[in-house]
The first five atom37 places (N, CA, C, CB, O) and aatype in JSON, in Angstrom:
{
  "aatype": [20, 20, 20, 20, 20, 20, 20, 20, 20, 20, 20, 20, 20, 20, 20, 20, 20, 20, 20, 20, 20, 20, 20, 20, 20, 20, 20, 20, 20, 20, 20, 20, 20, 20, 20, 20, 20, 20, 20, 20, 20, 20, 20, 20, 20, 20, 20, 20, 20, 20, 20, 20, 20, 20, 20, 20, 20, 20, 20, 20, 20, 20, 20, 20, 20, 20, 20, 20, 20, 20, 20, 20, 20, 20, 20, 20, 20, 20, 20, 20],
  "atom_mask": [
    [1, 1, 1, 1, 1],
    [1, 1, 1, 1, 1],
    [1, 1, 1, 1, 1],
    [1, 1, 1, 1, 1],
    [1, 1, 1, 1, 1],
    [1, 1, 1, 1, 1],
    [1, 1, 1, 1, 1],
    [1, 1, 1, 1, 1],
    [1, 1, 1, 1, 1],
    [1, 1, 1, 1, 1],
    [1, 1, 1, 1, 1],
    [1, 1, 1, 1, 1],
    [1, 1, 1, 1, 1],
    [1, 1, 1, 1, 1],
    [1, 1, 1, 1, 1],
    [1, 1, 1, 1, 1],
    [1, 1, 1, 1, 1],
    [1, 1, 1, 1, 1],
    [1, 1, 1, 1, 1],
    [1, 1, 1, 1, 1],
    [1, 1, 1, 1, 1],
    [1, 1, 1, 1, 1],
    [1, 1, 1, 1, 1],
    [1, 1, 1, 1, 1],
    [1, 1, 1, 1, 1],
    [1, 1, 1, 1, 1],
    [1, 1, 1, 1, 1],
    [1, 1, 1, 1, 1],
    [1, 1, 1, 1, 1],
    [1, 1, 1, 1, 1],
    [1, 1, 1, 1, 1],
    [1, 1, 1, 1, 1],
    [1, 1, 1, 1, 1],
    [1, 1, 1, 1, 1],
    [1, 1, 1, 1, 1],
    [1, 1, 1, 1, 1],
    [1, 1, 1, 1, 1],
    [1, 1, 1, 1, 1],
    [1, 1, 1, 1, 1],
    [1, 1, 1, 1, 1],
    [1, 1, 1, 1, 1],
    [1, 1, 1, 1, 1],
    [1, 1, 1, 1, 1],
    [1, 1, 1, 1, 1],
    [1, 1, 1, 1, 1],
    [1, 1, 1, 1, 1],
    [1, 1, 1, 1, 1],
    [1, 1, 1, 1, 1],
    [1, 1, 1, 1, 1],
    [1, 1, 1, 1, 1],
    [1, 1, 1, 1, 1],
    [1, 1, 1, 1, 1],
    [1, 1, 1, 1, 1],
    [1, 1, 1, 1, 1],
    [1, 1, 1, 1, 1],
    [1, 1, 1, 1, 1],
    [1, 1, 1, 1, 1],
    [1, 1, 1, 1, 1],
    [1, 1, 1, 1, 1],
    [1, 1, 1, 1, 1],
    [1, 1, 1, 1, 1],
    [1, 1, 1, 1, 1],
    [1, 1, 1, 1, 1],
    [1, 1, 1, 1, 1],
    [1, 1, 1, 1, 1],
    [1, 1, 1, 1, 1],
    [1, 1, 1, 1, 1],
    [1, 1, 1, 1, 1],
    [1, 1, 1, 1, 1],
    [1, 1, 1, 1, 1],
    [1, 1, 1, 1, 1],
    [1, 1, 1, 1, 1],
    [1, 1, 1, 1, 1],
    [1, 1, 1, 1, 1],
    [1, 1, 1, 1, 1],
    [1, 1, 1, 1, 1],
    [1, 1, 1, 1, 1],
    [1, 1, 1, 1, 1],
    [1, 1, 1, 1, 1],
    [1, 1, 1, 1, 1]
  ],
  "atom_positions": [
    [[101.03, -55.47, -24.03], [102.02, -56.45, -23.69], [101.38, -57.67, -23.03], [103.07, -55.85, -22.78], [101.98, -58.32, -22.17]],
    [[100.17, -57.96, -23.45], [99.34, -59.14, -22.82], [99.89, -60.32, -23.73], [97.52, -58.93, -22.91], [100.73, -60.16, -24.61]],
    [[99.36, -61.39, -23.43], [99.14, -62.06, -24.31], [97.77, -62.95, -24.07], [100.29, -62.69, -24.51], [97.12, -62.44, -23.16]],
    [[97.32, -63.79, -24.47], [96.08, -64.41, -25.1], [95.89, -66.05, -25.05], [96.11, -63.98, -26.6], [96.8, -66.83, -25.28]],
    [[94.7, -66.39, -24.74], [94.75, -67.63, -24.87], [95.61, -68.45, -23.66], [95.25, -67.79, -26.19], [95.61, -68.0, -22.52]],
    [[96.25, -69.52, -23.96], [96.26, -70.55, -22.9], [97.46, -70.05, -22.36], [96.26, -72.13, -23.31], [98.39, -69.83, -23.13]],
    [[97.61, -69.82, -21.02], [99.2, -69.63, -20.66], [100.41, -70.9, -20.72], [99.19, -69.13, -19.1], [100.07, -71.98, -20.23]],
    [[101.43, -70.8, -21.15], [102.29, -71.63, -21.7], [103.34, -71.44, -21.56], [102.22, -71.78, -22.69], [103.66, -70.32, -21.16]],
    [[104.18, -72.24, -21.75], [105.63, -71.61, -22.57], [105.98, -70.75, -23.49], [106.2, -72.34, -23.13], [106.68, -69.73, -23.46]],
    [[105.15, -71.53, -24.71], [105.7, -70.78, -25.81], [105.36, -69.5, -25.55], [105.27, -71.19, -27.13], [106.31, -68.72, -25.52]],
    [[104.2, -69.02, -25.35], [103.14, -67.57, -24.84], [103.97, -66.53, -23.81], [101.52, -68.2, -23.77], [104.16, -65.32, -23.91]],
    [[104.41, -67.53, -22.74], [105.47, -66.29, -22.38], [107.31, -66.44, -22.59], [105.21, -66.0, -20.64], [108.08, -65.79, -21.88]],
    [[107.59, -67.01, -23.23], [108.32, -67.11, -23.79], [108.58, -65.86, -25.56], [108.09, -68.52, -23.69], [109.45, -65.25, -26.17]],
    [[107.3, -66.14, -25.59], [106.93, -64.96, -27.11], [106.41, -63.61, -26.4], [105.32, -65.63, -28.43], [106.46, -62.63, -27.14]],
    [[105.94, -63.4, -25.16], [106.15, -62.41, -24.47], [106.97, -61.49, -24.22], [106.05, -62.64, -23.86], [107.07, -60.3, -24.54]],
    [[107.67, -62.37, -23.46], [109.31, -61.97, -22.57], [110.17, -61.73, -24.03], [110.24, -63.71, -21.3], [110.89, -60.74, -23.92]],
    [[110.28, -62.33, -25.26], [111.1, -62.02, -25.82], [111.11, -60.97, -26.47], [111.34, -62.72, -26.28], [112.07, -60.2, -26.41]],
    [[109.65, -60.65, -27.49], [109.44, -59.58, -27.64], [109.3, -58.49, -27.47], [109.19, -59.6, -27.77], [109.48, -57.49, -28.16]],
    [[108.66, -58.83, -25.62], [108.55, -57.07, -24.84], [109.74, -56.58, -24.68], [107.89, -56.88, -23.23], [109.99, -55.39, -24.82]],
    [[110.96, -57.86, -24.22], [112.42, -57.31, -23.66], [112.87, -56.33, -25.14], [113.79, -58.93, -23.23], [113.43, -55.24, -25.17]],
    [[112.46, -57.06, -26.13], [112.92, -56.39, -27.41], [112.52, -55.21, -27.98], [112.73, -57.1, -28.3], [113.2, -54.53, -28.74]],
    [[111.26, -54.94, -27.56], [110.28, -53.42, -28.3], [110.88, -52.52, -26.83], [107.69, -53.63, -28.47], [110.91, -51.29, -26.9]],
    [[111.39, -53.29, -25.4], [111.41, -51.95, -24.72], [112.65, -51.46, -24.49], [110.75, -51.95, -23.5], [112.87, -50.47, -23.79]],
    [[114.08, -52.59, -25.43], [115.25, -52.27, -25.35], [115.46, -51.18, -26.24], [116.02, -53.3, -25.51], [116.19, -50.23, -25.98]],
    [[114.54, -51.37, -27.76], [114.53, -49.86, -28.64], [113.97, -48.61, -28.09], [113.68, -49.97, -29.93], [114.17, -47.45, -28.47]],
    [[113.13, -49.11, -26.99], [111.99, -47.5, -26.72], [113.16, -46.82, -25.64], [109.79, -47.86, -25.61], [113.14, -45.6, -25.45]],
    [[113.97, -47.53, -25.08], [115.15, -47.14, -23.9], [116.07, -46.45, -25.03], [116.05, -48.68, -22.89], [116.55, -45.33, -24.83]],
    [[116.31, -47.23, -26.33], [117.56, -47.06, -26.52], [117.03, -45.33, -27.57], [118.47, -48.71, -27.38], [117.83, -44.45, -27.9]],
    [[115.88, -45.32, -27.8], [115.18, -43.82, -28.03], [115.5, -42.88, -27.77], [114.24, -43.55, -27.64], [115.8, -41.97, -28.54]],
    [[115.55, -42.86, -26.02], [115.97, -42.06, -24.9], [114.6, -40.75, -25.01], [117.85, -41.43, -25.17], [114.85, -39.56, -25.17]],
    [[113.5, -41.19, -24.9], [112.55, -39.95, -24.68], [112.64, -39.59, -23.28], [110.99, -40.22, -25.05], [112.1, -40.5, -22.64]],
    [[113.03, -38.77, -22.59], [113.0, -38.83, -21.63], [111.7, -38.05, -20.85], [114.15, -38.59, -21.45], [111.83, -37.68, -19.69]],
    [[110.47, -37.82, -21.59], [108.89, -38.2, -21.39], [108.55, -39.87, -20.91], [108.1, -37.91, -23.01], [107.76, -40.07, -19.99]],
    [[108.9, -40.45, -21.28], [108.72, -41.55, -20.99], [109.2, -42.44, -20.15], [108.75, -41.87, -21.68], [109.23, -43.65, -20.36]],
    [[109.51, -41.99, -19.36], [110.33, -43.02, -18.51], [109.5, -43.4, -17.18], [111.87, -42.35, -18.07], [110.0, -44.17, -16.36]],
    [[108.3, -42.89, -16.98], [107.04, -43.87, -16.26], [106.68, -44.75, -16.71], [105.9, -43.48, -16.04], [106.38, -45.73, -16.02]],
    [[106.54, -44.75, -18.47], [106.02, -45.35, -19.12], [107.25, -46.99, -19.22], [105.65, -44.31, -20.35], [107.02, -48.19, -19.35]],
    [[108.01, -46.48, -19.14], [109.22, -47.54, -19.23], [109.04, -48.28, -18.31], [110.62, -47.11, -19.15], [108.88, -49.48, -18.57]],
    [[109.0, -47.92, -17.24], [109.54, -48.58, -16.1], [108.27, -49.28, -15.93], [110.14, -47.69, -14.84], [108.37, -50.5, -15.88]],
    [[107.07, -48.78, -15.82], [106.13, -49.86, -15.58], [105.93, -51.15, -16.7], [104.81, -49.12, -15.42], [105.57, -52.23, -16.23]],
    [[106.16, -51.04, -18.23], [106.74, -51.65, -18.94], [107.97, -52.97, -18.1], [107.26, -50.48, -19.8], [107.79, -54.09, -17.62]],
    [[109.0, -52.19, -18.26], [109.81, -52.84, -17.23], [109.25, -54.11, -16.11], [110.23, -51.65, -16.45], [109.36, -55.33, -16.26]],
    [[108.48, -53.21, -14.72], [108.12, -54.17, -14.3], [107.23, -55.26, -14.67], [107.92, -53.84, -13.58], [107.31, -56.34, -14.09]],
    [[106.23, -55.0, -15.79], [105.32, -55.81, -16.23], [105.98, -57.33, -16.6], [104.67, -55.09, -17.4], [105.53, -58.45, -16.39]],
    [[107.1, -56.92, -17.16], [108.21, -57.98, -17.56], [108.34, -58.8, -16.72], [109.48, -57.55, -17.81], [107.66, -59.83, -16.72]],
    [[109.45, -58.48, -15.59], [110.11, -58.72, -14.94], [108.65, -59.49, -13.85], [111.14, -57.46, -14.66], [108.65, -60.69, -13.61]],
    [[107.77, -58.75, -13.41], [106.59, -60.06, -12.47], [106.49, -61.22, -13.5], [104.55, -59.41, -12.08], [106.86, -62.27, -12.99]],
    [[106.07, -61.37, -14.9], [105.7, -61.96, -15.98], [106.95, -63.28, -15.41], [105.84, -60.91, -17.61], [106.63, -64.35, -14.91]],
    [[108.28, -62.84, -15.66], [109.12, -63.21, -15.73], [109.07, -64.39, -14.3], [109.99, -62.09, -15.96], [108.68, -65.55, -14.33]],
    [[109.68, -63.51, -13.0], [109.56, -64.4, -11.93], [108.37, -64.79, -11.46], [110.14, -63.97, -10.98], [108.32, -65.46, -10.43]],
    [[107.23, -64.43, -12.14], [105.55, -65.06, -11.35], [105.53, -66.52, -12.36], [103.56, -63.63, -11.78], [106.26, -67.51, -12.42]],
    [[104.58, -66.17, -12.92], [104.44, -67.17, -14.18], [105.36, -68.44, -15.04], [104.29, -66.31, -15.07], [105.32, -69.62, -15.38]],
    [[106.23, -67.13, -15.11], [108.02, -68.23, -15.19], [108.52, -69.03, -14.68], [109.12, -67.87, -15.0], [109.08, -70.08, -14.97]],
    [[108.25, -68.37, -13.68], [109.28, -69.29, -12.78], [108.76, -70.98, -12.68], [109.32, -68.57, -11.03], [109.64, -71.78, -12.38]],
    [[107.73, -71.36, -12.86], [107.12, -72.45, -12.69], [106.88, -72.9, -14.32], [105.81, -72.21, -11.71], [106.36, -73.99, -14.55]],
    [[107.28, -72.06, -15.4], [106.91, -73.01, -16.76], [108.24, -72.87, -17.65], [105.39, -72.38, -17.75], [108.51, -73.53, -18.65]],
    [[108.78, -72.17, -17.22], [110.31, -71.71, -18.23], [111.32, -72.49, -17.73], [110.96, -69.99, -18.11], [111.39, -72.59, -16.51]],
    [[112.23, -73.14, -18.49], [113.75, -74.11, -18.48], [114.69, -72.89, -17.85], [114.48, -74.77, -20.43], [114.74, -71.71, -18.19]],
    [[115.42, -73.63, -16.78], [116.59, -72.51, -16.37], [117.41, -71.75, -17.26], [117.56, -73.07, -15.64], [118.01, -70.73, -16.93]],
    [[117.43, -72.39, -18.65], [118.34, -71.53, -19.48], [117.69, -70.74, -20.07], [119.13, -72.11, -20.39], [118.16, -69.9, -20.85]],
    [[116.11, -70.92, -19.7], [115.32, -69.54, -20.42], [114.86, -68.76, -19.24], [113.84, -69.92, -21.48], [114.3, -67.68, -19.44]],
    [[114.98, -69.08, -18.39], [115.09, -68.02, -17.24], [116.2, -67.09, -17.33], [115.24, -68.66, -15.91], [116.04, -65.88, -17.46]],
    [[117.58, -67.8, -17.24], [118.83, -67.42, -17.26], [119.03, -66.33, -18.14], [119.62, -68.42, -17.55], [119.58, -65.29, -17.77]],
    [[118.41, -66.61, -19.77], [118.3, -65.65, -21.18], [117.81, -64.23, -20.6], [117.0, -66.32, -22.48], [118.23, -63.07, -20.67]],
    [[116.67, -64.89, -19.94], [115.85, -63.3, -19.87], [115.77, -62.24, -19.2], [114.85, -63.27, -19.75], [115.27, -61.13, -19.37]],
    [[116.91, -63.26, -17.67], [117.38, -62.24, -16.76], [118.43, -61.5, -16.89], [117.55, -62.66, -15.75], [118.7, -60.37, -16.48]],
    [[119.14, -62.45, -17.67], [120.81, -61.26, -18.42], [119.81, -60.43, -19.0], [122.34, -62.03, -20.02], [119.58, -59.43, -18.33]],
    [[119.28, -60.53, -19.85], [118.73, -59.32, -21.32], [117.66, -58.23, -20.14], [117.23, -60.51, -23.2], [117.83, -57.01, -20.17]],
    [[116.77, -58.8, -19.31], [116.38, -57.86, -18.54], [117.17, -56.91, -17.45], [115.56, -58.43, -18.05], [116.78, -55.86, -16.93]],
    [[118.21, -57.53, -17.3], [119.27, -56.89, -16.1], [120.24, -55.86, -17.31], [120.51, -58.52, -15.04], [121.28, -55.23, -17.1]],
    [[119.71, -55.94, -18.16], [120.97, -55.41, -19.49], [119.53, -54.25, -19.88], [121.68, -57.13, -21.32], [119.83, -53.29, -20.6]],
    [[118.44, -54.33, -19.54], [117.93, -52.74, -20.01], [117.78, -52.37, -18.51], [116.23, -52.53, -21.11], [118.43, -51.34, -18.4]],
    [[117.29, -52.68, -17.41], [117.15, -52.22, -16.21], [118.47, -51.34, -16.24], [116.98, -53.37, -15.09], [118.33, -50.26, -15.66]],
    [[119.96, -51.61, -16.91], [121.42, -50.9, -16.4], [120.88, -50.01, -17.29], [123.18, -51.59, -16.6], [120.96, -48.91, -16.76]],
    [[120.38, -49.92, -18.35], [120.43, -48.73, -19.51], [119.54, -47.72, -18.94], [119.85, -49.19, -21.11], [119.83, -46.55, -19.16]],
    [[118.22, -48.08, -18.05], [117.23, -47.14, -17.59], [117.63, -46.51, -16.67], [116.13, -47.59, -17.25], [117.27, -45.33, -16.64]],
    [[118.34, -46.92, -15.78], [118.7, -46.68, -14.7], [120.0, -45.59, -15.31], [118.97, -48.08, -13.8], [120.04, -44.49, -14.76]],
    [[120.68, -45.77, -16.03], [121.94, -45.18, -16.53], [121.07, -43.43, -16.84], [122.72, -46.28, -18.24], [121.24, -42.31, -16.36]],
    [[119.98, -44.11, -18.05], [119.33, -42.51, -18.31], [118.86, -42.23, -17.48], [118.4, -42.13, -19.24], [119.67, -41.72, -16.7]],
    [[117.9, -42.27, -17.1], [116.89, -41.55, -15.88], [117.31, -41.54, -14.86], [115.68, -42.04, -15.57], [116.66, -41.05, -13.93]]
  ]
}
């Protein structure tokens, strides 16, 4: 869940969208082996999100990623 090269917008922007997306299917899986694995997933996001973000992302792409991240945090929290 790295990404490469110059840090940017677009870079975590293609981050955040994708990870929120590969870890809303691995939740919606329900292995419930995995749910260390999730959650540190999870947080990887979420620092990504308010570290880095917070200083290169438009409020409405902040705004995007905290609904969609606050929308698997309820699902993890729901299973595990």
């Amino acid at each position: 869940m790295g990404y490469f090269g110059k840090v940017d917008k677009k870079s975590i922007v293609y981050v955040l969208d994708n990870g929120i997306a590969s870890l809303k299917d691995e939740v919606i899986k329900n292995d419930k082996d995995n749910s260390s694995t999730l959650w540190s997933k999870f947080k990887h996001l979420e620092k990504l999100l308010y570290g880095e973000g917070r200083a290169l992302l438009s409020i409405t792409n902040k705004v995007r990623f905290e609904s969609r991240l606050n929308t698997v945090r309820k699902k993890l929290e729901k299973i595990y």
